[in-house]
N, C-alpha and C positions, 0 to 999 in steps of 0.2 A: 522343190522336189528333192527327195534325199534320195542318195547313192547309196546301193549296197556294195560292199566292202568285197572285192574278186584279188583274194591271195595268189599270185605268179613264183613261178619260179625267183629265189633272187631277194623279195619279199621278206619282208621280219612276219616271222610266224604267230598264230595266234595261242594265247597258254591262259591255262585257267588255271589256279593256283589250286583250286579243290581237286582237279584233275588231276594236277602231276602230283600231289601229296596223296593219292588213294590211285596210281598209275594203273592199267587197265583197265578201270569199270567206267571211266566218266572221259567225256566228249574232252579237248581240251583245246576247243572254241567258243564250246559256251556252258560247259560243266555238266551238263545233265546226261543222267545213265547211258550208257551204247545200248544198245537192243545189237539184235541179229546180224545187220547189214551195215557192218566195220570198214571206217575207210584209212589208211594212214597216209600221213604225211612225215617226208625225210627231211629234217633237218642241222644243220652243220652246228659248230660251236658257238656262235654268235646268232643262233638262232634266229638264222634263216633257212628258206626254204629250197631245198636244191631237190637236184632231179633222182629220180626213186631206183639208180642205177650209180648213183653217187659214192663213188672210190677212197675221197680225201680221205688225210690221216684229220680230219677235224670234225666226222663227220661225228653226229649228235646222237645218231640212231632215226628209229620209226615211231611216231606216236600217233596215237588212236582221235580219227572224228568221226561223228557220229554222222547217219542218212540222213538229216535236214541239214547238218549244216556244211556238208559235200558240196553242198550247191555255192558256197561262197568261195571254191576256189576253182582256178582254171583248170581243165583236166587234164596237163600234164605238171601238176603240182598236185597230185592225191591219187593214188589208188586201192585197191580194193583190198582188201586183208584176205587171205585166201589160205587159212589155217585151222 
């Protein structure tokens, strides 16, 4: 039985390489378009996953995942883009 993949706080982030080279329009867990219902996740220099209130001087910024693949991460590792 295969495991699916549940990103945590802490965690090395997922990056699609199509994603970060065209930044806002594609998921950058699994590359495909965002539609409407935009999630981000905050990540540090070392590109991992920190908490979405995260202060450091390393942090990475906010990148875009898309509503199917929201569900691969815990919910206080991703939330809602509200812009």
């Amino acid at each position: 039985m295969a495991t699916s993949t549940i990103y945590t706080i802490g965690s090395d982030a997922p990056i699609n390489r199509e994603a970060a080279d065209a930044y806002g329009d594609y998921c950058f867990c699994c590359g495909r378009k965002l539609g409407k219902n935009v999630y981000l996740m905050h990540v540090n220099t070392a590109w991992q996953i920190v908490a979405r209130n995260y202060e450091g001087k390393d942090s990475q910024g906010c990148f875009p995942i898309g509503s199917t693949c929201k569900n691969k991460f815990a919910s206080d590792a991703i939330f809602k883009y509200e812009g």
